[in-house]
C-alpha positions, 0 to 999 in steps of 0.5 A: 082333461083340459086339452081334450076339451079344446081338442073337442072344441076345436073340432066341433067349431070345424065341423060346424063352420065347414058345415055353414060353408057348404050349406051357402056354397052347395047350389046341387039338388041332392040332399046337403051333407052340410046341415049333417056336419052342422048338426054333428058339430054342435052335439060335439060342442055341446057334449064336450061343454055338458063334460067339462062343467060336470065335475063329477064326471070329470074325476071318474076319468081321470082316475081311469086314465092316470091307472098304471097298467100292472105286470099282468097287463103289460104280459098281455099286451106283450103275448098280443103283440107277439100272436099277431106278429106272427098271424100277419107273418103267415097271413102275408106269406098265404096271400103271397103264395096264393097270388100266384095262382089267383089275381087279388087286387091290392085293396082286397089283399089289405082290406083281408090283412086289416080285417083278420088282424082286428079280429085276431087281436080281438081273440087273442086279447079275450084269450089271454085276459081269460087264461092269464 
């Protein structure tokens, strides 16, 4: 827990200077993203500080993450992994045939593929953990 506070800390302290550097150097009249980095940058530092001193807290997570997967997890993930494979292999080969007859630029054709994995990973996941 403790490297995901200095992580957390090192991001924020970023954000914050990255912030205060462009609020002295922007000399545009629209609006100034660096108060926004700013301000995002001390909610992370402050949510990060409120964590690391409540210990109560603390213990829940680490019970959550240091929780070994079982073998019903581990078959999930297995029969997730093969669908998707398998959706993206008919995807790309629809997409591929398709092209012939109608032009689809490349980041629409990816930007299609991340979409209906992520759904399809979503589904199949909901799938599994419902049926198994």
């Amino acid at each position: 827990m403790k490297k995901l506070f200095i992580q957390r800390l090192l991001v924020s302290t970023l954000l914050m200077v990255l912030g205060f550097i462009q609020i002295n150097l922007d000399t545009s009249e629209g609006f100034n993203f660096g108060y926004v980095m700013l301000f995002i940058g001390g909610i992370i530092l402050l949510i990060s500080i409120i964590s690391y001193l409540n210990p109560r807290n603390n213990k829940k997570i680490e019970k959550e993450v240091s929780k070994e997967y079982d073998e019903r997890d581990i078959l999930i993930d297995g029969k997730v992994a093969h669908f998707s494979m398998r959706f993206l292999m008919y995807e790309i080969l629809i997409i591929m045939f398709s092209t012939n007859f109608v032009v689809i630029p490349t980041n629409t054709a990816l930007l299609i593929v991340l979409i209906s994995l992520i759904i399809s990973e979503f589904g199949s996941r909901k799938y599994y953990n419902h049926v198994l």
